[in-house]
C-alpha positions in Angstrom: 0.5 -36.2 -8.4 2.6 -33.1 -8.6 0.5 -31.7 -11.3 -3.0 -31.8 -8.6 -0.6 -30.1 -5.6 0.1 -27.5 -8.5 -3.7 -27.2 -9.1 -4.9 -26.8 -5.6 -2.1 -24.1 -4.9 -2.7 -22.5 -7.5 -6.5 -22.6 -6.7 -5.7 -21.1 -3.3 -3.7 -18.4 -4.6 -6.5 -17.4 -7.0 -8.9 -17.5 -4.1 -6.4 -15.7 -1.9 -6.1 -13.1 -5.0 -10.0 -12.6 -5.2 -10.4 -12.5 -1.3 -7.3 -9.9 -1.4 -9.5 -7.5 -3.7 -12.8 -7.7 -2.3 -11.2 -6.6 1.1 -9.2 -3.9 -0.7 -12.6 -2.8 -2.2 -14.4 -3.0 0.7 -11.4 -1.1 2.7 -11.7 1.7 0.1 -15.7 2.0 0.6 -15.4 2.4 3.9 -12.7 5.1 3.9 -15.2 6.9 1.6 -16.7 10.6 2.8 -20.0 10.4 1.6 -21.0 7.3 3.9 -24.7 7.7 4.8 -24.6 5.3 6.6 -22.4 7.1 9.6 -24.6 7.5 13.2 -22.4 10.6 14.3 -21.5 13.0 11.6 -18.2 14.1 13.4 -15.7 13.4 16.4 -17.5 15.7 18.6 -20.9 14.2 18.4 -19.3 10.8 19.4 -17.6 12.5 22.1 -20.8 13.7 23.5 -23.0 10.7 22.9 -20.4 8.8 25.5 
């Protein structure tokens, strides 16, 4: 019994680890500069859109 509660913990902190790093990753993309993917290309033309 104790050695299942051990699996499925440990199971979830593997998960836990996995989801941890794909976030960090996908964190880190998003911070990047060269985003293409951007509608305005600076503060200003956000500002004036509203």
């Amino acid at each position: 019994m104790i050695k299942a509660i051990r699996r499925v913990l440990g199971t979830f902190a593997f998960l836990a680890f996995i989801f941890g790093g794909l976030k960090s990753v996908y964190r880190w993309l998003a911070r990047s500069e060269d985003d293409n993917h951007e509608v305005f290309t600076d503060e200003e033309e956000y500002e004036d859109s509203l």
